[in-house]
VOROTI-169177 format. One record per residue (C-alpha): residue in one letter; x, y, z; residue number from 0. Coordinates in steps of 0.25 Angstrom, whole numbers, plus 5000, padded with zeros to 4 digits. Layout:
<atoms>
<atom A,<X,Y,Z>,NUM>
...
</atoms>
This chain:
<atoms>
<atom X,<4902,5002,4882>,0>
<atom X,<4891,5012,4883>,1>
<atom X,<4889,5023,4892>,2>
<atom X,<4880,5020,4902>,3>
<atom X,<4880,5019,4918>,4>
<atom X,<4872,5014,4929>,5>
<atom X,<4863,5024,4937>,6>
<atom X,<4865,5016,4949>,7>
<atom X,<4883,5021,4947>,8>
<atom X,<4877,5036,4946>,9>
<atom X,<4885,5042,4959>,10>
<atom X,<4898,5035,4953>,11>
<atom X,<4898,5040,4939>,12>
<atom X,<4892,5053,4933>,13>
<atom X,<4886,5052,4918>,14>
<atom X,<4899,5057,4912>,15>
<atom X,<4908,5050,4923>,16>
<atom X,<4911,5039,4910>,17>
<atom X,<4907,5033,4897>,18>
<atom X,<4904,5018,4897>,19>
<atom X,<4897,5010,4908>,20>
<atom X,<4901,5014,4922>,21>
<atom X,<4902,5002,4932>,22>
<atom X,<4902,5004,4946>,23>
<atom X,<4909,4992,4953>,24>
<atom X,<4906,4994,4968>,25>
<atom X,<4899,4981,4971>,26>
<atom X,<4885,4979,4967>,27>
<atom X,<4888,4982,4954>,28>
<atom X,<4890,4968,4948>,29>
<atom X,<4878,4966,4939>,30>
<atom X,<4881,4980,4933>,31>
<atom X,<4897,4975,4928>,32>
<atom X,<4889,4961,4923>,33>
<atom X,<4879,4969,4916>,34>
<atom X,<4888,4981,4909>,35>
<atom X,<4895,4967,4904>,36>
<atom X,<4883,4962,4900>,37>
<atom X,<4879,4971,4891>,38>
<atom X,<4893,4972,4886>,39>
<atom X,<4889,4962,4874>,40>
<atom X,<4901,4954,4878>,41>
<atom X,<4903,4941,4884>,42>
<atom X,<4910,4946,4896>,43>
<atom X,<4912,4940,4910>,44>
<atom X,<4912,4949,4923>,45>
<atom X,<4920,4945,4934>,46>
<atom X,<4923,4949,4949>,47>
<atom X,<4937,4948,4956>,48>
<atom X,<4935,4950,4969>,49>
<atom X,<4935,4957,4979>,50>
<atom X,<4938,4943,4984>,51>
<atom X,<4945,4937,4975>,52>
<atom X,<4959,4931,4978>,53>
<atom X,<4968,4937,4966>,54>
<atom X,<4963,4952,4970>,55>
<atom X,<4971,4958,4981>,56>
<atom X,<4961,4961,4993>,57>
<atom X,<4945,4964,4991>,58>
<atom X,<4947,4969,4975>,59>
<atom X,<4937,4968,4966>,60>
<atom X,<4939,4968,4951>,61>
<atom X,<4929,4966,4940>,62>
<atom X,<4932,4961,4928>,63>
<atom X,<4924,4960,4914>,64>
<atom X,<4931,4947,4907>,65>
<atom X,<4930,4944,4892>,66>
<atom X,<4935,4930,4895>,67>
<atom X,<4949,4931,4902>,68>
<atom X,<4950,4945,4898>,69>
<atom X,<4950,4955,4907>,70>
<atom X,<4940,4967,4900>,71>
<atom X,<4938,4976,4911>,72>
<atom X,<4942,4978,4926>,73>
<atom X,<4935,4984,4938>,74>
<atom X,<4940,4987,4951>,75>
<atom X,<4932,4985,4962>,76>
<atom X,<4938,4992,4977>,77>
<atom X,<4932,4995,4988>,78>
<atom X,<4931,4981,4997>,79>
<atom X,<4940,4984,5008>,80>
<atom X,<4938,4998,5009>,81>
<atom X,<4942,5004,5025>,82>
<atom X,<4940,5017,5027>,83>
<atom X,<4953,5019,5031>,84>
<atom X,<4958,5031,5025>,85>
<atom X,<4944,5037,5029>,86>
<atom X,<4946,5031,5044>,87>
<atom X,<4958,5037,5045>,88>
<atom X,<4954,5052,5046>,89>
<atom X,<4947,5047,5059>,90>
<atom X,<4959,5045,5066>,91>
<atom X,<4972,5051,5069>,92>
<atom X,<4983,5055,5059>,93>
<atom X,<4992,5045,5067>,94>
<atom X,<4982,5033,5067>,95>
<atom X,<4981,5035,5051>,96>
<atom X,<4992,5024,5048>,97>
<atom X,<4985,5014,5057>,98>
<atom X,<4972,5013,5045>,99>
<atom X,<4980,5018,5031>,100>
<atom X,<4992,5006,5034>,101>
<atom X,<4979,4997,5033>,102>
<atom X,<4977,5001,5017>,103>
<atom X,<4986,4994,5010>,104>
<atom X,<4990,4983,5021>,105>
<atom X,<5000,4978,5013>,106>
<atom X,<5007,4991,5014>,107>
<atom X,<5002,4997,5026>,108>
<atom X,<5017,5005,5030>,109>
<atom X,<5015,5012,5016>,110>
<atom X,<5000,5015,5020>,111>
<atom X,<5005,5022,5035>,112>
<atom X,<5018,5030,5027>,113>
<atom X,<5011,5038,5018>,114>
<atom X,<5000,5041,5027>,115>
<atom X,<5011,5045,5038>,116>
<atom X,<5019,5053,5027>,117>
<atom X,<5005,5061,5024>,118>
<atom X,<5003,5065,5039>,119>
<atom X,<5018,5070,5040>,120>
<atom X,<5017,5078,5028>,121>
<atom X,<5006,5084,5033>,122>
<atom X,<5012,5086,5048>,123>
<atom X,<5025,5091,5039>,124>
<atom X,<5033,5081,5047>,125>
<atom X,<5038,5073,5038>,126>
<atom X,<5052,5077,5039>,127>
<atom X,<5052,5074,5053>,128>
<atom X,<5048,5060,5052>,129>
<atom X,<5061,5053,5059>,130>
<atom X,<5068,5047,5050>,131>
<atom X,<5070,5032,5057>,132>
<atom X,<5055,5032,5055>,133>
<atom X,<5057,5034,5041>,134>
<atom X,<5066,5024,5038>,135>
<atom X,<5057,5015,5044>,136>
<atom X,<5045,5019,5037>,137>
<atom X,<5053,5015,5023>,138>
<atom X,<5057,5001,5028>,139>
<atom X,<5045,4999,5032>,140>
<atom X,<5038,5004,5019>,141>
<atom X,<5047,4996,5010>,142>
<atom X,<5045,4981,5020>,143>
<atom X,<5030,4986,5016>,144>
<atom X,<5032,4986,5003>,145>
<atom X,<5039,4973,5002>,146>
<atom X,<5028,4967,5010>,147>
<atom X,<5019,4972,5001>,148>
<atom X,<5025,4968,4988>,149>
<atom X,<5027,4953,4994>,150>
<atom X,<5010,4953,4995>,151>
<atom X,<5009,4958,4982>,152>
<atom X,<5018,4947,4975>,153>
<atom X,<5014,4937,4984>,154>
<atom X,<4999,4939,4980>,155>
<atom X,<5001,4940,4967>,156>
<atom X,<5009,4928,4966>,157>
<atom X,<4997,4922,4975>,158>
<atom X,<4986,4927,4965>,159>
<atom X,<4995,4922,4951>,160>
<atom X,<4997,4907,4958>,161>
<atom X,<5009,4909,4965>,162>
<atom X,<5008,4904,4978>,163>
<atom X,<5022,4903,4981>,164>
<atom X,<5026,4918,4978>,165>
<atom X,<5013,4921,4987>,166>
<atom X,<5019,4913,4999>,167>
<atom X,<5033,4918,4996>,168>
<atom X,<5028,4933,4997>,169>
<atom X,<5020,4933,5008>,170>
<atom X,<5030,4926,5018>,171>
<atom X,<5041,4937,5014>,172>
<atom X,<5029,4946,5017>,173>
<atom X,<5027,4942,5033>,174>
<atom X,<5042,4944,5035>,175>
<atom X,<5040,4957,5031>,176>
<atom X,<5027,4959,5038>,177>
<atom X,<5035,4953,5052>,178>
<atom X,<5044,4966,5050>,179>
<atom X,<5033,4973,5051>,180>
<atom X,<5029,4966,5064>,181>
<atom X,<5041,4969,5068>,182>
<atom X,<5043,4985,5067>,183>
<atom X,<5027,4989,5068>,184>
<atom X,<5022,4978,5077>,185>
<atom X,<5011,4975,5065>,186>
<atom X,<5013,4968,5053>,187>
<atom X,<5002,4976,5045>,188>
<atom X,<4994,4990,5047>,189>
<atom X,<5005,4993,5055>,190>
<atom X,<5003,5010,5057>,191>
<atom X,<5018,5009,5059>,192>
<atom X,<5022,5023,5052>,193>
<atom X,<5015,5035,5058>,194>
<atom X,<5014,5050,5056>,195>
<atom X,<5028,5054,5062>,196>
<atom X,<5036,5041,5060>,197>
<atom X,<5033,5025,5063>,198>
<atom X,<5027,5019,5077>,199>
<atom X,<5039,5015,5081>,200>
<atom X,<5054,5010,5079>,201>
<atom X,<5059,4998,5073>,202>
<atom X,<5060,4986,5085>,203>
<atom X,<5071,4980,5090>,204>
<atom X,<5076,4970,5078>,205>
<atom X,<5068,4975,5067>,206>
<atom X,<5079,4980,5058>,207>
<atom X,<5085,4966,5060>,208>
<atom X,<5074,4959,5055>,209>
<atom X,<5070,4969,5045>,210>
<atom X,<5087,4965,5041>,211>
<atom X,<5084,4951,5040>,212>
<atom X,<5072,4955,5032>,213>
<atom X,<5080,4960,5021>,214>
<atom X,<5089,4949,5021>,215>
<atom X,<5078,4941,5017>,216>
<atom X,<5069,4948,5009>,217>
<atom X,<5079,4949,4996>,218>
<atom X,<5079,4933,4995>,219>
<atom X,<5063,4933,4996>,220>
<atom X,<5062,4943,4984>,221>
<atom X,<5069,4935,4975>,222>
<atom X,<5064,4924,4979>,223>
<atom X,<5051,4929,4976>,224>
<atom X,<5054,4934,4963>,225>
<atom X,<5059,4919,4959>,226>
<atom X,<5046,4916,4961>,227>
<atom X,<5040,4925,4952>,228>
<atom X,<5051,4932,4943>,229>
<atom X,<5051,4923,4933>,230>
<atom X,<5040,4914,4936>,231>
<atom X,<5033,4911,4922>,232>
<atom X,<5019,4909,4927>,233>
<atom X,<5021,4921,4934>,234>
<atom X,<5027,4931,4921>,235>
<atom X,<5015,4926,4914>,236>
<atom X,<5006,4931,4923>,237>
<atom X,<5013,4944,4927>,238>
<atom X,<5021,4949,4913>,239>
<atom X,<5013,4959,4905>,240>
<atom X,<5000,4956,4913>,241>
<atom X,<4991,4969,4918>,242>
<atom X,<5001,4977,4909>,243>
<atom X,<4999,4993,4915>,244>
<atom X,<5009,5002,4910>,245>
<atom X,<5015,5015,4916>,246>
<atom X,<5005,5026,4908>,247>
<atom X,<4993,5016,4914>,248>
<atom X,<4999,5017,4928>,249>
<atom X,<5001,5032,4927>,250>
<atom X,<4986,5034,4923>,251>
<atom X,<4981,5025,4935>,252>
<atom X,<4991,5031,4946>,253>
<atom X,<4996,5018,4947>,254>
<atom X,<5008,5017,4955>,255>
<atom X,<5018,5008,4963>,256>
<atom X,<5024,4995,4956>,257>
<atom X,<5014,4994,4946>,258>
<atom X,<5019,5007,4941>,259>
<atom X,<5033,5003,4943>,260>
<atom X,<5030,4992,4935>,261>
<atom X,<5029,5002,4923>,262>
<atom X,<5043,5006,4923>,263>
<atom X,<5040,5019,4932>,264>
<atom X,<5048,5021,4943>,265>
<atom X,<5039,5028,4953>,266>
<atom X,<5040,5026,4967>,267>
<atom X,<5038,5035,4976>,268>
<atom X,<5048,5031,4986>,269>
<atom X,<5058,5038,4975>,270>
<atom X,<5049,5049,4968>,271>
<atom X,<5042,5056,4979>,272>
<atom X,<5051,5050,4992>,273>
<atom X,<5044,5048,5006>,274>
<atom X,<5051,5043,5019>,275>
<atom X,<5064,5045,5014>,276>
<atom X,<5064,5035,5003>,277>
<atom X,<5073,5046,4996>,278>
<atom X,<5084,5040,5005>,279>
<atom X,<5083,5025,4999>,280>
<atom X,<5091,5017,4990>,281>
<atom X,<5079,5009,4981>,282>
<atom X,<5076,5006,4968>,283>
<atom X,<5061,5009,4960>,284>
<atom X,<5059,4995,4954>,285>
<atom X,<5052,4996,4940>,286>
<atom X,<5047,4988,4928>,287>
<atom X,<5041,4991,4915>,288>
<atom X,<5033,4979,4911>,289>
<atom X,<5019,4986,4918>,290>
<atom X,<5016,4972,4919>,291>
<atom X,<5013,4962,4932>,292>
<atom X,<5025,4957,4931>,293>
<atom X,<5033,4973,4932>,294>
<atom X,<5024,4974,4945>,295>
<atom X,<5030,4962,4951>,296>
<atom X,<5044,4965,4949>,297>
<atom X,<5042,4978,4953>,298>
<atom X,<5037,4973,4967>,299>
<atom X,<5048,4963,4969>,300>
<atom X,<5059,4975,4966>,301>
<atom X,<5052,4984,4976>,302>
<atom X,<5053,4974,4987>,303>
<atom X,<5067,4972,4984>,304>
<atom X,<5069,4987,4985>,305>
<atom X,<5062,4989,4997>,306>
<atom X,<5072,4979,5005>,307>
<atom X,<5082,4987,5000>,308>
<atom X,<5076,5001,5006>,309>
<atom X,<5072,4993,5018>,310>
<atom X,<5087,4988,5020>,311>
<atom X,<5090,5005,5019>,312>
<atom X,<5080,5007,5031>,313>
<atom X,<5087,4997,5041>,314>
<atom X,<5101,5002,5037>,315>
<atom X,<5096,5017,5039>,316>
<atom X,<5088,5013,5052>,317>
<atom X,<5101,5007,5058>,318>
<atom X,<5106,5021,5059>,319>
<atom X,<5094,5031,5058>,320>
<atom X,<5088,5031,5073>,321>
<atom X,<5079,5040,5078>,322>
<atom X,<5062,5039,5081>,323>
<atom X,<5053,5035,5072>,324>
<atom X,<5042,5046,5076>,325>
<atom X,<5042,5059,5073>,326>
<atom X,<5048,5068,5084>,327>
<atom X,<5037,5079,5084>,328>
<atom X,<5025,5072,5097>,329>
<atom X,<5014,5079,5092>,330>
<atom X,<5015,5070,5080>,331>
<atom X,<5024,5057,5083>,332>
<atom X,<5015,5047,5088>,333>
<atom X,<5024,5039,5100>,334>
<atom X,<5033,5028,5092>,335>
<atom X,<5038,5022,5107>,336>
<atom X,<5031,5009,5106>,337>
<atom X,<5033,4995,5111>,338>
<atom X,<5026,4981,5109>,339>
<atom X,<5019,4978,5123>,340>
<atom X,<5010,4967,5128>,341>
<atom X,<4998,4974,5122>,342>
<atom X,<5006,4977,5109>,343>
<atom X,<5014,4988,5102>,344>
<atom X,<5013,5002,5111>,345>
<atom X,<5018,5013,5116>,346>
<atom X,<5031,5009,5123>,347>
<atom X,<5031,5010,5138>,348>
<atom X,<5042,5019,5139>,349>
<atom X,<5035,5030,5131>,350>
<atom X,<5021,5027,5139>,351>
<atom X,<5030,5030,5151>,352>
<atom X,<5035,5042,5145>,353>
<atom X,<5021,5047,5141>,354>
<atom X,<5014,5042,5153>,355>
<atom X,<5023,5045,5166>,356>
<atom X,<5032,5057,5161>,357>
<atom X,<5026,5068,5152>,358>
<atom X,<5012,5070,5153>,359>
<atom X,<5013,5078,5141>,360>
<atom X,<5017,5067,5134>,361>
<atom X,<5007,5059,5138>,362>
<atom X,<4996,5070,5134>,363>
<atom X,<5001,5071,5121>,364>
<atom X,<5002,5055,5118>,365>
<atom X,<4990,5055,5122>,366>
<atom X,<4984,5065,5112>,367>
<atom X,<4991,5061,5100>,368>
<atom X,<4987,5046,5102>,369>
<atom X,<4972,5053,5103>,370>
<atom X,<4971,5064,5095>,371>
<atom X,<4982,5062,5086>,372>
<atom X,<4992,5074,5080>,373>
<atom X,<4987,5085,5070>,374>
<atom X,<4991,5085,5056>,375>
<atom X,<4990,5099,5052>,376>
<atom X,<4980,5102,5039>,377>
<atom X,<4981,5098,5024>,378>
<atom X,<4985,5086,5016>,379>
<atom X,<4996,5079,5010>,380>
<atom X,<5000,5067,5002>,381>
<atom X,<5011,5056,5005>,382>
<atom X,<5014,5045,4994>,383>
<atom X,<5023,5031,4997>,384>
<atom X,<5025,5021,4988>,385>
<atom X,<5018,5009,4993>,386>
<atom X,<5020,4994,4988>,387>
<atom X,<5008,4997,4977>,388>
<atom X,<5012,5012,4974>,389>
<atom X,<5009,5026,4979>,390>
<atom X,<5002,5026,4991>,391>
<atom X,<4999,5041,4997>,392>
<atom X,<4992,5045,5009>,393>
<atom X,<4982,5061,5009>,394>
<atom X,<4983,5065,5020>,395>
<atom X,<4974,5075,5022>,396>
<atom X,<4972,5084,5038>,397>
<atom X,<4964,5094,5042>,398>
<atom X,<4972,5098,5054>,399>
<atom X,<4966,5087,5063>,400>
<atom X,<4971,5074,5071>,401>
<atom X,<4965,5066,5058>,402>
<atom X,<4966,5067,5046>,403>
<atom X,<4956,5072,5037>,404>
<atom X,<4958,5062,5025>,405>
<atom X,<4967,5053,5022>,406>
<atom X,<4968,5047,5005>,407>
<atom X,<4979,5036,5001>,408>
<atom X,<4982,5035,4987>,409>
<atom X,<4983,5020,4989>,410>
<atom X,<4991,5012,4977>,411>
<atom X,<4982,5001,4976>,412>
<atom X,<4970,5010,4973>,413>
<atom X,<4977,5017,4963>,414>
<atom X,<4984,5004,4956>,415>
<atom X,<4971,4996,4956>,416>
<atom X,<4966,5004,4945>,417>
<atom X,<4975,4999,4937>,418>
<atom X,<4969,4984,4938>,419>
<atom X,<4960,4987,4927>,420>
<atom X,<4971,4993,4915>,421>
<atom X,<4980,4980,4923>,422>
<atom X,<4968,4970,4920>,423>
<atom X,<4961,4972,4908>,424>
<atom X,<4962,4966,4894>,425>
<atom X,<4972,4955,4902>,426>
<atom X,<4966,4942,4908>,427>
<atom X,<4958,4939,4920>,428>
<atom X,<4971,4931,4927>,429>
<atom X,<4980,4945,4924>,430>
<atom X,<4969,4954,4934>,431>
<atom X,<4975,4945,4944>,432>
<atom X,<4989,4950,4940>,433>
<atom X,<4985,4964,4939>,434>
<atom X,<4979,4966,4952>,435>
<atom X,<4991,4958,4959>,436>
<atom X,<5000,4968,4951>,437>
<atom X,<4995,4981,4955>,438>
<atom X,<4993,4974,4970>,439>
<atom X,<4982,4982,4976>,440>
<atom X,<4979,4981,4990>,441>
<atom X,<4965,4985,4993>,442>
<atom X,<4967,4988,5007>,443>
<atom X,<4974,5001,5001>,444>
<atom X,<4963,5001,4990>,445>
<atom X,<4951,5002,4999>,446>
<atom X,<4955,5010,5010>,447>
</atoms>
């Protein structure tokens, strides 16, 4: 192609940013993808996918040059459901952080609250003090997450290869999991259920027994599942050796999570760079080597096999591990005494009776920490977890105050997405379907 660019893209890229034509995709810029395929010579056909389109996971945008059924080239267009939420955030107390970041990545919002949480407490150097029942429960919940998440993922993607059945399958396991997390936050999504310091509050009564029963049924579910799909030839043909991206490509991109594992490397960060006392765990990295689809699958279904193990851990360990679930220092725990009431979930009248009839200096102080918030001495720090879709990790970054100064999440799904491109080209139009659902974006976390 020849060098060139448009005046019009001048604040974007500098004279020497590139060789070749310079595109810039942010909307109005349609007639200037048709023309540069225009004067390509070529009989080549240019196509939107989405941002509405119902084989692209959320409000993302790809555009695709076509020389017939052949992909050519890939663009990724983001930016459709963008929040403010990180920037909203330093407008309001360290505390009330996990209620906007666990709206990110909705399909993962206890991973989203975690690494946010384990940022603030490295930066308050509490992180040894976090109780320990509260950490338990942080990983159960983590892990029902990831299953929760992995069940949308294959469900979806059977939706969007013609499997209805595996879509119907996948969701109703989903709401059983989703009524667990009814049951111990008192939401099932954009909970703000972990918190600097520990979790809101304790378990209720019955909840581990459910959670039991849960586990009973889960492991039938899986296989039943994988029936539908393990050796399903319709399904092998549009999965195996499609959106082929090895381990050298994944390390150049920063991709990370299952479509890395997929590659035969076992990193996950639960067992390289421990968190939450994962160190403590019995569990299993689940890999494959055929960089394909069809790896990325398997991959998932193994995780959700291992997480119920890890999750069957937590109920043993909470059985005997008693305790709070906040941290003990009151200039930093906010109060995890709460009841479901008339009006909803609260403060639990026994606490507002302590608070309000017999220490008015707790009663000062509640009311400044709800108000003003605690203060996170000065400086920054980094927490990583590993989400359903790979390493997400929280900067946290204070200037001494009650809020933070900035708050970054290197999300997964911004990261992986740049691999749709190096996925999608040279393969056919119907395999950008299978790509995307592999890498299984989620574009609340994208656009946040």
């Amino acid at each position: 192609m020849t060098s060139a660019k448009y005046t019009e893209y001048d604040a974007y890229a500098a004279e020497e940013a590139a060789e070749g034509r310079v595109y810039d995709v942010s909307g109005q810029d349609w007639d200037q993808v048709v023309a540069g395929a225009e004067e390509s010579g070529d009989e080549r056909l240019v196509v939107n996918m989405g941002p509405q389109h119902p084989s692209t996971h959320g409000v993302l945008r790809l555009i695709l040059t076509l020389d017939g059924e052949t992909v050519n080239e890939c663009r990724v267009g983001i930016g459709y459901l963008h929040t403010g939420i990180e920037k909203n955030m330093e407008f309001r107390t360290w505390a009330q952080g996990p209620t906007f970041c666990t709206r990110m990545d909705y399909l993962a919002p206890f991973f989203n609250e975690a690494t946010y949480c384990l940022g603030v407490e490295k930066l308050l150097g509490v992180t040894d003090q976090i109780p320990e029942r509260a950490q338990i429960i942080r990983v159960m919940m983590m892990e029902l997450n990831r299953i929760s998440s992995h069940l949308v993922a294959i469900a979806t993607f059977g939706l969007e290869l013609g499997a209805t059945t595996v879509m119907l399958n996948g969701f109703i396991e989903r709401e059983y999991t989703l009524d667990l997390f009814e049951e111990v936050s008192g939401l099932r999504m954009n909970h703000a259920y972990i918190r600097p310091g520990g979790v809101a509050q304790d378990l209720p009564s019955g909840a581990l027994t459910k959670i039991r029963d849960y586990l009973d049924r889960m492991p039938k579910r899986i296989q039943a599942l994988r029936k539908l799909m393990d050796e399903n030839p319709v399904y092998l043909a549009r999965t195996k050796n499609i959106a082929y991206l090895d381990l050298t490509g994944c390390m150049a991109l920063g991709v990370t999570g299952p479509v890395l594992r997929a590659t035969g490397l076992p990193w996950d960060l639960r067992k390289s760079q421990p968190y939450s006392g994962y160190e403590t765990y019995d569990f299993d990295v689940p890999t494959q080597d055929t960089c394909d689809v069809y790896g990325r699958y398997l991959v998932r279904m193994a995780e959700m096999e291992e997480s119920l193990k890890i999750v069957e851990q937590c109920l043993d360990r909470l059985q005997t591990v008693k305790g709070p679930v906040m941290i003990e220092d009151k200039k930093i725990g906010w109060p995890a005494q709460l009841a479901i009431g008339a009006d909803g979930m609260g403060n639990s009248p026994r606490h507002i009776a302590h608070i309000m009839g017999t220490s008015m200096e707790a009663l000062i102080h509640h009311f400044k920490l709800v108000t003003e918030g605690f203060r996170v001495p000065a400086g920054q720090a980094y927490a990583p977890v590993e989400s359903p879709r790979g390493e997400l990790g929280a900067h946290v970054v204070s200037d001494g105050g009650t809020r933070p100064y900035r708050v970054h999440f290197r999300e997964p799904s911004f990261v992986n997405l740049q691999a749709a491109p190096a996925m999608a080209e040279g393969g056919m139009i119907a395999d950008v379907i299978a790509a995307v659902a592999s890498i299984d974006p989620v574009m609340g976390g994208v656009d946040r």
